[in-house]
TORDOLO-363685 format. One line per 3 residues: for each residue x, y, z of N, C-alpha, C. Coordinates in nm, 4 decimals, padded with zeros to 6 digits, always signed. Last residue first. Layout:
N
X/Y/Z/X/Y/Z/X/Y/Z | ...
END
This chain:
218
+15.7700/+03.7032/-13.7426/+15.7614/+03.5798/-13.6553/+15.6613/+03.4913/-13.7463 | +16.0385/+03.8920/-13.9453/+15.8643/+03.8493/-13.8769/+15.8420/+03.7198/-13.8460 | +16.3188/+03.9577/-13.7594/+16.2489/+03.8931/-13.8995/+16.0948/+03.8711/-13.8299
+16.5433/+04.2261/-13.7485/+16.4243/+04.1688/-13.7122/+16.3429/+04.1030/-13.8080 | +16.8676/+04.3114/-13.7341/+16.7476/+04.2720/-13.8429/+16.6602/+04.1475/-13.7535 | +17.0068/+04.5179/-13.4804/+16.9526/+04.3763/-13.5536/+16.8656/+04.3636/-13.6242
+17.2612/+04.7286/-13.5435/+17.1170/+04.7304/-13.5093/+17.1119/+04.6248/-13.5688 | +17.5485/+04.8430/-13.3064/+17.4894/+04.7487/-13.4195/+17.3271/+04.7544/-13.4531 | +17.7778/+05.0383/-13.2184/+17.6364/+05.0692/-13.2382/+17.5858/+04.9447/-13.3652
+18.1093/+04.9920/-13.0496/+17.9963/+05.0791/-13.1604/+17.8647/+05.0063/-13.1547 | +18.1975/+04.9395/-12.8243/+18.1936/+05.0670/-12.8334/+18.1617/+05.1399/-12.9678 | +18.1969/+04.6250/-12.8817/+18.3124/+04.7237/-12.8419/+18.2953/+04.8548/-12.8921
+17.8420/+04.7116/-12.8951/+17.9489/+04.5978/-12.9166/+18.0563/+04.6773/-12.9350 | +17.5144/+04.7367/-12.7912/+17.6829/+04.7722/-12.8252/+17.7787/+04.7091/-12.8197 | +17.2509/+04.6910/-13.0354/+17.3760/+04.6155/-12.9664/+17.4744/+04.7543/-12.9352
+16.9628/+04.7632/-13.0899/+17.0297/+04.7768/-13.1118/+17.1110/+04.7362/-12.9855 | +16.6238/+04.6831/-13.2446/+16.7144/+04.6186/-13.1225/+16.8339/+04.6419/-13.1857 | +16.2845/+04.7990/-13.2609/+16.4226/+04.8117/-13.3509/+16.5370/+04.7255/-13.1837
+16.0612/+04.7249/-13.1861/+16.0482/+04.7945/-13.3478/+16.1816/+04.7834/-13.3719 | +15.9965/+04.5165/-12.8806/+16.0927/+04.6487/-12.9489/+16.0458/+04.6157/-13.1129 | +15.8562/+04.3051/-12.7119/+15.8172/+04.4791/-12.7365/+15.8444/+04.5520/-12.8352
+15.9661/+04.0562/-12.8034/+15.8407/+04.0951/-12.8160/+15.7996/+04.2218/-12.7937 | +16.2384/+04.1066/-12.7911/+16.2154/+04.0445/-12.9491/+16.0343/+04.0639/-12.8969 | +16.2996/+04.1552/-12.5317/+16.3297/+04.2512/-12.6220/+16.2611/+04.2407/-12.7813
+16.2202/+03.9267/-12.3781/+16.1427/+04.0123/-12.4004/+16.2194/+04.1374/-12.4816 | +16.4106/+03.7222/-12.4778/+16.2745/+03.7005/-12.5659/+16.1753/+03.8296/-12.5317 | +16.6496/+03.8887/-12.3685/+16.6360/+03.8795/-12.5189/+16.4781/+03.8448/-12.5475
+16.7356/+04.0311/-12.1702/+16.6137/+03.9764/-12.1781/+16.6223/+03.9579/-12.3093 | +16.8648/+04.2919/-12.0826/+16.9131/+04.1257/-12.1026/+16.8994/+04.0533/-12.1666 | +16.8453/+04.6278/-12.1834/+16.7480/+04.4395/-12.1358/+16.9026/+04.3860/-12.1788
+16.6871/+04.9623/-12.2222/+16.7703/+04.8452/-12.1570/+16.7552/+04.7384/-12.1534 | +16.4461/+05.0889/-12.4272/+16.4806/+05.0139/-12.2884/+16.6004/+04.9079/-12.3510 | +16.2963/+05.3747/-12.5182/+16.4006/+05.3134/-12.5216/+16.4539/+05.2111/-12.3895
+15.9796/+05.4372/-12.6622/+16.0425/+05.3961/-12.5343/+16.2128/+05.3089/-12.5844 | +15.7226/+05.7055/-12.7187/+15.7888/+05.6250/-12.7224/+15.8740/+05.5682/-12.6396 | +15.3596/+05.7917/-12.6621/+15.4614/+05.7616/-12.5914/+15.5984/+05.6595/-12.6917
+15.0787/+05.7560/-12.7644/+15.2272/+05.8183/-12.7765/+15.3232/+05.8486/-12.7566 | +14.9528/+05.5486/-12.6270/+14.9288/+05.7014/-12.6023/+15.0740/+05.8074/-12.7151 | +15.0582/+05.3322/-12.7372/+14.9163/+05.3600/-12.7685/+14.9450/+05.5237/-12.7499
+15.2991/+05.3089/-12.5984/+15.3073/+05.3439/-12.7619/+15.1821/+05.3785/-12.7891 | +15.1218/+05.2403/-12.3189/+15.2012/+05.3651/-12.3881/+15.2111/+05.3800/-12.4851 | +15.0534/+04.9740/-12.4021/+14.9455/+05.0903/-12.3974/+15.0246/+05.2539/-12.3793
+15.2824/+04.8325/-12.4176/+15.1998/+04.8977/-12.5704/+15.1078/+04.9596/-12.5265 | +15.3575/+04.8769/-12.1690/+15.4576/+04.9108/-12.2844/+15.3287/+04.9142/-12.4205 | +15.1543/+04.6926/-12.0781/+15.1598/+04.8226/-12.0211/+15.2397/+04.8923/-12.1065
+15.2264/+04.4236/-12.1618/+15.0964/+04.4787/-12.2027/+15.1202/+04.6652/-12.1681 | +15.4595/+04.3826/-12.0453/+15.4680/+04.4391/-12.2318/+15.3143/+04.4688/-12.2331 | +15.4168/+04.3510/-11.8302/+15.4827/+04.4924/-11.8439/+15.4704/+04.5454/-11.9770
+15.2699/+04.1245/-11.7800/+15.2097/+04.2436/-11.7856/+15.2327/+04.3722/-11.8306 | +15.4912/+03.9667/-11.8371/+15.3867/+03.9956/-11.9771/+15.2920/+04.0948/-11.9502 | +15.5905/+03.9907/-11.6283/+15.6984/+04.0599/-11.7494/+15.5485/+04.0686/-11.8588
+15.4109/+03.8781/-11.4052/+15.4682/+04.0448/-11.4236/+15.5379/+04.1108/-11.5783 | +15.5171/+03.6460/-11.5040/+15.3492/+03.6792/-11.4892/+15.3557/+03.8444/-11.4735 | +15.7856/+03.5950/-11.4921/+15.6922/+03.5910/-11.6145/+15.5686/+03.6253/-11.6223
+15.8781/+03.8464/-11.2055/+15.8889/+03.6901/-11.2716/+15.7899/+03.6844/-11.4151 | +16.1809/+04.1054/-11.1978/+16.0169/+04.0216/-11.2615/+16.0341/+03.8989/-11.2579 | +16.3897/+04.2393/-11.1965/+16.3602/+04.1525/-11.0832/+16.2197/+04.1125/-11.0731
+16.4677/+04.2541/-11.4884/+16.5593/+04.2363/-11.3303/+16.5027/+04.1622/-11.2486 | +16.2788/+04.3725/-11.6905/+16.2156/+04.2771/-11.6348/+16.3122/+04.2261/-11.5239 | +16.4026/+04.6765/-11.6916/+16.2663/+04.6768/-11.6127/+16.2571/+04.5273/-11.6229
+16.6874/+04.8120/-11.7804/+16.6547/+04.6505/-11.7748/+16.5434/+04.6418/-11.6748 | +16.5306/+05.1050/-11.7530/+16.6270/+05.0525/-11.7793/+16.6551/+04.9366/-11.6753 | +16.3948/+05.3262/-12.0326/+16.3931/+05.2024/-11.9008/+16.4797/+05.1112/-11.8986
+16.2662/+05.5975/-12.0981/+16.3580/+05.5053/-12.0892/+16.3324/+05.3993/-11.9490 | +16.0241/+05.7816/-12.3197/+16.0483/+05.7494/-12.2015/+16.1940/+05.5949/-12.2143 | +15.9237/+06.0512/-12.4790/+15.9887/+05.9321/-12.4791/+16.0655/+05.8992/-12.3245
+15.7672/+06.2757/-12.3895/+15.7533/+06.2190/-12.5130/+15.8055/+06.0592/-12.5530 | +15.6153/+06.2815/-12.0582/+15.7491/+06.3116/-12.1919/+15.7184/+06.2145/-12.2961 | +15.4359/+06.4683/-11.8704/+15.3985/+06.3969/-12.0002/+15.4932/+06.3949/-12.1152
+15.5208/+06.4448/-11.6397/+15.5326/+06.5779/-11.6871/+15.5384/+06.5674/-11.8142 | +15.4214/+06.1759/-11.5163/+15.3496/+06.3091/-11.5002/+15.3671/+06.3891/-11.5373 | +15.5644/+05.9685/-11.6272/+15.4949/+06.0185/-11.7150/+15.4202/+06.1034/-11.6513
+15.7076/+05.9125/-11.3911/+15.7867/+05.9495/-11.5034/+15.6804/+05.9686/-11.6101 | +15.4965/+05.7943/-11.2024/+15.6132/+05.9007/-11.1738/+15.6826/+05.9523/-11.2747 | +15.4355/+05.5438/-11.3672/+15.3420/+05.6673/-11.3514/+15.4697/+05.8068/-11.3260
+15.6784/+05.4398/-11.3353/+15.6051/+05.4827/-11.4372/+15.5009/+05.5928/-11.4405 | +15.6655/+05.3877/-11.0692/+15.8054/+05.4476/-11.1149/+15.7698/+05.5178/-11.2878 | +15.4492/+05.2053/-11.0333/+15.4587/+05.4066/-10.9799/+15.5687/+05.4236/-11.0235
+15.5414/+05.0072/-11.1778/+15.4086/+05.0896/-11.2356/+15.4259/+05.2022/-11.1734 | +15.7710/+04.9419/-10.9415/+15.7749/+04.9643/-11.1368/+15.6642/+05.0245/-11.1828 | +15.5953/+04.8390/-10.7810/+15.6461/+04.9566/-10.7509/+15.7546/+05.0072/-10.8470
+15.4733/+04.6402/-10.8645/+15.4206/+04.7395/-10.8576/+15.4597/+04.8818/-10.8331 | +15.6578/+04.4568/-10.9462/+15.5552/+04.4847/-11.0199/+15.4759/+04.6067/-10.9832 | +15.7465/+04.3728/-10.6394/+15.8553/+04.4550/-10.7050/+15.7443/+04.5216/-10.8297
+15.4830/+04.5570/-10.4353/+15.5504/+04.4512/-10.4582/+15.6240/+04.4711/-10.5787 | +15.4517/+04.7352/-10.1747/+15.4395/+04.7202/-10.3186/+15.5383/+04.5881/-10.2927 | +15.5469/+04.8205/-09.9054/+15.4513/+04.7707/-09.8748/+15.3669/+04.7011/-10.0587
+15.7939/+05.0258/-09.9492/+15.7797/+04.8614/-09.9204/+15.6704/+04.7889/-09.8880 | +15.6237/+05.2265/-10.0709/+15.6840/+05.1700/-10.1123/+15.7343/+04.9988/-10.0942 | +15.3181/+05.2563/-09.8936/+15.4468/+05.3300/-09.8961/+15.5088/+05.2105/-09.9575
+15.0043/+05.3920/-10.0259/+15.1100/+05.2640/-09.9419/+15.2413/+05.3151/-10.0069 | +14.7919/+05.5251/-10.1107/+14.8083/+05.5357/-09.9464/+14.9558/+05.4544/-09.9102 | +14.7767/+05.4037/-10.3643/+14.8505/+05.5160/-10.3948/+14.8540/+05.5741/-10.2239
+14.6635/+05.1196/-10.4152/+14.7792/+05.0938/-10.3693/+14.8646/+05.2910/-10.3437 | +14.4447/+05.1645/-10.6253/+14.4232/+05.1490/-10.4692/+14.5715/+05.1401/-10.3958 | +14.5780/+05.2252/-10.8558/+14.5004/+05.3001/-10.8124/+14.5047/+05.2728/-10.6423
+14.7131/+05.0518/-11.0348/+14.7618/+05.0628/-10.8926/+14.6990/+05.1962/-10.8354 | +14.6381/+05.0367/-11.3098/+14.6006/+04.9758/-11.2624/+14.6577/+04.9810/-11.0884 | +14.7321/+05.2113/-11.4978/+14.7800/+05.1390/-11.4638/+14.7707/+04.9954/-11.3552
+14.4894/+05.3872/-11.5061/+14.5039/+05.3156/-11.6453/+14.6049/+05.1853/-11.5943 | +14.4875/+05.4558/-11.2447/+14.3867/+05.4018/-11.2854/+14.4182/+05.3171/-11.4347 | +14.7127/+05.6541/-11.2478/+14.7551/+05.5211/-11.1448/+14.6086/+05.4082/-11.1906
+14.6797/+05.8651/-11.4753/+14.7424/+05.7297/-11.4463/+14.7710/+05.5914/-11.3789 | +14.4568/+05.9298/-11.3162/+14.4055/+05.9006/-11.4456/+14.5255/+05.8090/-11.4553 | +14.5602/+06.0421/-11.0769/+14.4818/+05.9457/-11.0626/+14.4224/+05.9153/-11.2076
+14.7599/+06.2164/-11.1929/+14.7985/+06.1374/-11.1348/+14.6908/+06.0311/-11.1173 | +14.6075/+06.4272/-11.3328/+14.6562/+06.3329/-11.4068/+14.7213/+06.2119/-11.3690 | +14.4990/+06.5315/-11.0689/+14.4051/+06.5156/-11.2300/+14.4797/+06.3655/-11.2955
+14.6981/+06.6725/-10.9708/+14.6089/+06.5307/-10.9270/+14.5577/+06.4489/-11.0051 | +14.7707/+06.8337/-11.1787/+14.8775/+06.7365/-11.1488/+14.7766/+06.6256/-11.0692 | +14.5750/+07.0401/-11.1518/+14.5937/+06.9366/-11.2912/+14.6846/+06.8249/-11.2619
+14.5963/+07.0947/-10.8773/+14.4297/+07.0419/-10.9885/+14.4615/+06.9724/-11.0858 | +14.8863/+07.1828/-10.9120/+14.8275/+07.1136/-10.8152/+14.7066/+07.0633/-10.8970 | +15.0021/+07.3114/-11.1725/+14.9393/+07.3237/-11.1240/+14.8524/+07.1969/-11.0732
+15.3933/+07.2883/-11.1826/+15.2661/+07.2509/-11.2541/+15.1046/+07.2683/-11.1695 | +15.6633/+07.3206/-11.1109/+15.5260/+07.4612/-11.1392/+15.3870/+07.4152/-11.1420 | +15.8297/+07.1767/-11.0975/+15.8208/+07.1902/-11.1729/+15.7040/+07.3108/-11.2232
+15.7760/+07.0511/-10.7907/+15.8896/+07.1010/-10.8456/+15.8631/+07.1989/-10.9961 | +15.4828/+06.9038/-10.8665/+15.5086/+07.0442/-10.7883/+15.6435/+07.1122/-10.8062 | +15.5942/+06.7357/-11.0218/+15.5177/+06.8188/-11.0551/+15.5228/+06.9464/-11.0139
+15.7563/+06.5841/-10.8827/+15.7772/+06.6474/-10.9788/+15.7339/+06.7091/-11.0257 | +15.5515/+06.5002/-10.6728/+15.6524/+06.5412/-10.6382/+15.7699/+06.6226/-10.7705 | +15.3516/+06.2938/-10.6912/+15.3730/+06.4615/-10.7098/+15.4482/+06.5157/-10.7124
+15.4216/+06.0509/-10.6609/+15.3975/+06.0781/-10.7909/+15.4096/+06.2210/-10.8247 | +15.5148/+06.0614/-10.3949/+15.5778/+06.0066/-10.4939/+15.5972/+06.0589/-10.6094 | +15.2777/+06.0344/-10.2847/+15.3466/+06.1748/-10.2495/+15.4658/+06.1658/-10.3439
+15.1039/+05.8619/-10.3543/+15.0505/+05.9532/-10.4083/+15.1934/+06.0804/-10.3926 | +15.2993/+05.6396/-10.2165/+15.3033/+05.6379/-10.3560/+15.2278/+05.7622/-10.4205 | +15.4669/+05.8471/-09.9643/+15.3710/+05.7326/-10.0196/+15.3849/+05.7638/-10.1724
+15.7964/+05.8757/-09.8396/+15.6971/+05.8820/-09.9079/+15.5696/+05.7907/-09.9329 | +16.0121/+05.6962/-09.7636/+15.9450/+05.7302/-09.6554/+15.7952/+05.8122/-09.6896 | +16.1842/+05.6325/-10.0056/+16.0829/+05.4820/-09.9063/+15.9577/+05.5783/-09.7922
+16.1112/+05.7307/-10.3514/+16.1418/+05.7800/-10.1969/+16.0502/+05.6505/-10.0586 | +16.2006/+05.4850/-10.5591/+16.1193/+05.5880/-10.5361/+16.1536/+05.6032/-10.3419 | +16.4227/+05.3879/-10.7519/+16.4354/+05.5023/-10.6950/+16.3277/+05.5797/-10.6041
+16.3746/+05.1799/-10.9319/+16.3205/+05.2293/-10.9033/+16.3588/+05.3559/-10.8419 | +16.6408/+05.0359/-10.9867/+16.5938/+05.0175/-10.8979/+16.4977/+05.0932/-10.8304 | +16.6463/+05.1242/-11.2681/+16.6189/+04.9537/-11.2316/+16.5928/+04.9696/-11.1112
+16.3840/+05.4415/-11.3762/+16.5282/+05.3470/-11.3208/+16.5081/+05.1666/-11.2439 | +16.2692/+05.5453/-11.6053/+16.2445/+05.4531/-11.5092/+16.3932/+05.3491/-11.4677 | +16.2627/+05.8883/-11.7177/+16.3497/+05.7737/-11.6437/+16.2857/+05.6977/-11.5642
+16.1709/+06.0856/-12.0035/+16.1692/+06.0648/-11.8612/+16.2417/+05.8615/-11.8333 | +16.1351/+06.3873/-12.2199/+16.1615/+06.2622/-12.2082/+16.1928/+06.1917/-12.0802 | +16.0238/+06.6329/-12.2223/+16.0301/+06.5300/-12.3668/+16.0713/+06.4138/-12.3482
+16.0315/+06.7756/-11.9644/+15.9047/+06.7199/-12.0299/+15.8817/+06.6473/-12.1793 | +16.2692/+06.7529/-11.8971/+16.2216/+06.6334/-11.8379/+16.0780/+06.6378/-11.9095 | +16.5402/+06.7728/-12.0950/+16.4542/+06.8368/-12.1106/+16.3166/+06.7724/-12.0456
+16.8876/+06.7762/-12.0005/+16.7710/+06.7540/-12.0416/+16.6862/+06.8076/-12.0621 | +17.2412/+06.8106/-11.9265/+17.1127/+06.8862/-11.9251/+17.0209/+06.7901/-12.0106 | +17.4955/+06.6951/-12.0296/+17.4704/+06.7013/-11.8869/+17.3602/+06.7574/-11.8477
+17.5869/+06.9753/-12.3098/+17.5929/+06.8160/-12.1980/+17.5601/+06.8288/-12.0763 | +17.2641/+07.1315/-12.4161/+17.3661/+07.1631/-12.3428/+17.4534/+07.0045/-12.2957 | +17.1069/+07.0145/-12.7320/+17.0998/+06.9441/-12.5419/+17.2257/+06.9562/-12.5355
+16.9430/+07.1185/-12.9638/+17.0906/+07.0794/-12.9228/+17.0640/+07.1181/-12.7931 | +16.6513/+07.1030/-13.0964/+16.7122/+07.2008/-12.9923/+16.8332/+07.1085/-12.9555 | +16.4838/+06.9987/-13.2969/+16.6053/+07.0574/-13.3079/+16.6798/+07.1200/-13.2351
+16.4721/+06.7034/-13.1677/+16.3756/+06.7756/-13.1903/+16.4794/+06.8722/-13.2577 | +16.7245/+06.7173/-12.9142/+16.5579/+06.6815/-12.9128/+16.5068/+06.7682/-12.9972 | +17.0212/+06.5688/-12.9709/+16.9577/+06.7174/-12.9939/+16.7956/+06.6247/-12.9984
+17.3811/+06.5789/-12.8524/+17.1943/+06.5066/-12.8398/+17.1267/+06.6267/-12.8926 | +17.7207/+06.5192/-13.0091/+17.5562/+06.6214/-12.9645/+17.4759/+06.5197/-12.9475 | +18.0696/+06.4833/-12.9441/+17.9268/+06.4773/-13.0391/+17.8250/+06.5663/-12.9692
+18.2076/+06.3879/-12.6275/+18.2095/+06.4154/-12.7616/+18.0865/+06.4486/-12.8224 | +18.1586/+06.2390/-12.3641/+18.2875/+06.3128/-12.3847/+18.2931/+06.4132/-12.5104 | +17.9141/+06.3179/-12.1778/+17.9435/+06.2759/-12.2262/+18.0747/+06.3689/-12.2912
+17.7419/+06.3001/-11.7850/+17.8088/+06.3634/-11.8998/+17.8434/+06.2578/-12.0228 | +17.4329/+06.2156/-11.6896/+17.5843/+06.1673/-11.6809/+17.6528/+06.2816/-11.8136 | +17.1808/+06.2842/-11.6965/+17.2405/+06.2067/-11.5562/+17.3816/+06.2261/-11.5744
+17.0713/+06.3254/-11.9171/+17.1080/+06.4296/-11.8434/+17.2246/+06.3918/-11.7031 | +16.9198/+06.1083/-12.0606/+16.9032/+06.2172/-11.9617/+16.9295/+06.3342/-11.9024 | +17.1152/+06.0612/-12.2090/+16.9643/+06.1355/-12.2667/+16.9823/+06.1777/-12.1955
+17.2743/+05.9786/-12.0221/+17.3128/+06.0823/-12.1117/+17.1668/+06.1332/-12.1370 | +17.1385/+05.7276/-11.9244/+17.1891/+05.8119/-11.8165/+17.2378/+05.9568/-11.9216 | +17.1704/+05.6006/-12.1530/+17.0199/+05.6390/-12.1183/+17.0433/+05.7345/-12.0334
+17.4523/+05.5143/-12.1772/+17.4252/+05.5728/-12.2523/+17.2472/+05.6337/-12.2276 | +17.4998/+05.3835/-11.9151/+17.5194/+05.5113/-11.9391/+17.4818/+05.5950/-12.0390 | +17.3206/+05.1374/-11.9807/+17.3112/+05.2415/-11.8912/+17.3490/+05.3929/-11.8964
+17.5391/+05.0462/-12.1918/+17.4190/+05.0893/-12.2184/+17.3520/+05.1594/-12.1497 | +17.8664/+05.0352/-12.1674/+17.7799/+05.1024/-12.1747/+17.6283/+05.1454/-12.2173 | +17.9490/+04.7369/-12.1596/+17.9640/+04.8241/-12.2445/+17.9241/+04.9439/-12.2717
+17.8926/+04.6157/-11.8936/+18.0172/+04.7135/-11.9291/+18.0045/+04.7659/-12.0678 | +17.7511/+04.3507/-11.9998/+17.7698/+04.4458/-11.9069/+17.8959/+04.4767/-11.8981 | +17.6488/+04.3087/-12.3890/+17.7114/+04.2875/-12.2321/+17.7576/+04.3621/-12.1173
+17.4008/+04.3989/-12.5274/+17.4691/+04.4009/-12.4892/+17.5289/+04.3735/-12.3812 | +17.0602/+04.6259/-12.6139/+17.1160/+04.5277/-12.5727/+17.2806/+04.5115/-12.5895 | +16.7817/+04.8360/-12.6177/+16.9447/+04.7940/-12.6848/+16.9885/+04.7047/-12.5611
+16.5411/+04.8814/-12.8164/+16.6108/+04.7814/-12.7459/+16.7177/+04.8211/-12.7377 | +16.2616/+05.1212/-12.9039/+16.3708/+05.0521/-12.9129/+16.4515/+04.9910/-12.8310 | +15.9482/+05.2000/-12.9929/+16.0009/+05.1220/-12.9121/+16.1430/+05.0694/-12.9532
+15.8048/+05.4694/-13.1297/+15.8733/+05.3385/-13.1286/+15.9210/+05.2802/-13.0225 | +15.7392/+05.7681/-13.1501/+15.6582/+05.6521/-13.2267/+15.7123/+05.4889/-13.2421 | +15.9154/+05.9085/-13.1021/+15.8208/+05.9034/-13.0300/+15.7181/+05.7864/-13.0561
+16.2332/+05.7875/-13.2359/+16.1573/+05.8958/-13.2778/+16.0399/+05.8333/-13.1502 | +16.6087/+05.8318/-13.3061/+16.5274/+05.7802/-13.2197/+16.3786/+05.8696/-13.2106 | +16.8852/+05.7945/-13.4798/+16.7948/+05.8932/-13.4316/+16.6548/+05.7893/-13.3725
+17.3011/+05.7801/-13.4029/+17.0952/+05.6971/-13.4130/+17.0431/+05.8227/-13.3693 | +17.5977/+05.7322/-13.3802/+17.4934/+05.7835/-13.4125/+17.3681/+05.7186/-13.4447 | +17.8645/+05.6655/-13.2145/+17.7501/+05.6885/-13.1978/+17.5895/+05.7877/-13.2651
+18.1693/+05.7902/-13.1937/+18.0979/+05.7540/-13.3190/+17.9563/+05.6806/-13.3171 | +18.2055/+05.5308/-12.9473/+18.2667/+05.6358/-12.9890/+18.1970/+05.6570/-13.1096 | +18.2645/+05.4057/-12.5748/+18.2187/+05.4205/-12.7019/+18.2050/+05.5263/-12.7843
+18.4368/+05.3525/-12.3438/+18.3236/+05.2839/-12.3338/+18.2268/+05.2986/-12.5190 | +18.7989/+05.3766/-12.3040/+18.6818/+05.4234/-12.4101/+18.5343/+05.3833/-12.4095 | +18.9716/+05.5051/-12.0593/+18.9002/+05.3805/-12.1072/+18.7963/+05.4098/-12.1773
+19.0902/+05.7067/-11.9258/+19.1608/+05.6725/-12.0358/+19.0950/+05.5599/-12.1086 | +18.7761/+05.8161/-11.7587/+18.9141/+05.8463/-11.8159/+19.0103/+05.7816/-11.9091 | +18.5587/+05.7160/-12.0098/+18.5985/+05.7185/-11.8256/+18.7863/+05.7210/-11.8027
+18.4171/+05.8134/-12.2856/+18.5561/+05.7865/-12.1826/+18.4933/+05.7894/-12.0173 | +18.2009/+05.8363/-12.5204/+18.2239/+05.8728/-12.3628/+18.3243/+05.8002/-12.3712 | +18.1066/+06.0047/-12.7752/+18.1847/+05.9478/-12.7364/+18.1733/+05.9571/-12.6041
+17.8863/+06.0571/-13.1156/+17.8393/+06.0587/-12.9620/+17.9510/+05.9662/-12.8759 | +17.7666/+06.1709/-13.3638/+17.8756/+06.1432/-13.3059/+17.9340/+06.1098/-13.1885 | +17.4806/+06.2441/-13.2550/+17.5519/+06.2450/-13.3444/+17.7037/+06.2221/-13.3066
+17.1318/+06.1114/-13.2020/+17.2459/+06.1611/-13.1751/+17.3588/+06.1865/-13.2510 | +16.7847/+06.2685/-13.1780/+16.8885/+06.2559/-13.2879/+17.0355/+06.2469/-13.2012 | +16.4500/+06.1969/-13.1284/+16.6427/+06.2357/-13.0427/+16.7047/+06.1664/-13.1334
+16.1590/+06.3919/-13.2448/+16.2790/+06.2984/-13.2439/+16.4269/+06.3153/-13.1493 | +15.8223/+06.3561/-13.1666/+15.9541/+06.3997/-13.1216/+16.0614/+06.3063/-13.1779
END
């Protein structure tokens, strides 16, 4: 899969966050972007998505041009910073929950739910309700949760926040066993030394254009 953008502007009303935005982005990578807060990087993942409007240009998955403000949740999916997952839910009721929205057949949706929570390793933890995870873990069901309607490329956004180092190196282990599956990934960060160990490509916004950093081999 590719997401191609093109010309790509948001405003918040008279304030330009960025303009002339173009990158294509393919299933087979891992990309960074980075930048200071406010420049829009959030929002700009919040667009893939769908989450947020935009002022100008096109997203197009693949060749299908993305209505604004619409997605496509089985090409591409959201791990939000603060997780988002429902507190009063359990983690199995969590994971289904899109599925079933979505049509998918119950047998197969279990199917794939306990094949994920197993690769991920939070198998036993799928009876426990959210606050009963710890922050590491309740990032892996936010994952799992976003790869049940098996998207092509997935986002994340600034996932090491509220990690300590023994969690962050787990996360990059878990980040390349996706690219393993085919999965690609656009993430958010701060994090510079973990951006320089996951990402294929690290792009900046900088007053509302689009830099990409030359990566030198270590």
């Amino acid at each position: 899969m590719k997401i191609s953008v093109r010309n790509l502007e948001k405003y918040f009303g008279e304030r330009k966050i960025w303009q002339g935005i173009d990158l294509d982005i393919t299933s087979d990578e891992i990309v960074t972007i980075a930048g200071k807060s406010g420049e829009g990087k959030t929002t700009f993942l919040r667009c893939l998505n769908g989450l947020e409007t935009y002022s100008a240009g096109e997203i197009r998955f693949d060749d299908r041009r993305m209505p604004v403000g619409e997605t496509d949740a089985k090409k591409i999916g959201m791990v939000f910073q603060g997780y988002h997952l429902f507190p009063k839910m359990t983690v199995w009721e969590n994971i289904l929950l899109a599925p079933k929205f979505h049509g998918i057949d119950a047998a197969v949706a279990e199917a794939r739910a306990r094949d994920l929570l197993e690769e991920l390793e939070i198998a036993d933890e799928a009876d426990k309700y959210p606050r009963e995870l710890s922050g590491g873990q309740q990032q892996r069901v936010a994952v799992v949760r976003a790869c049940m309607l098996e998207p092509e490329i997935l986002c994340f956004d600034e996932p090491t926040s509220a990690l300590d180092r023994e969690t962050i190196d787990r996360l990059v282990c878990m980040m390349g066993r996706l690219k393993q599956k085919g999965i690609g990934m656009i993430v958010v960060t701060h994090d510079r030394e973990f951006a320089r160990r996951v990402s294929d490509r690290i792009l900046h916004f900088e007053g509302g254009k689009l830099r990409e950093e030359i990566l030198h081999a270590a």
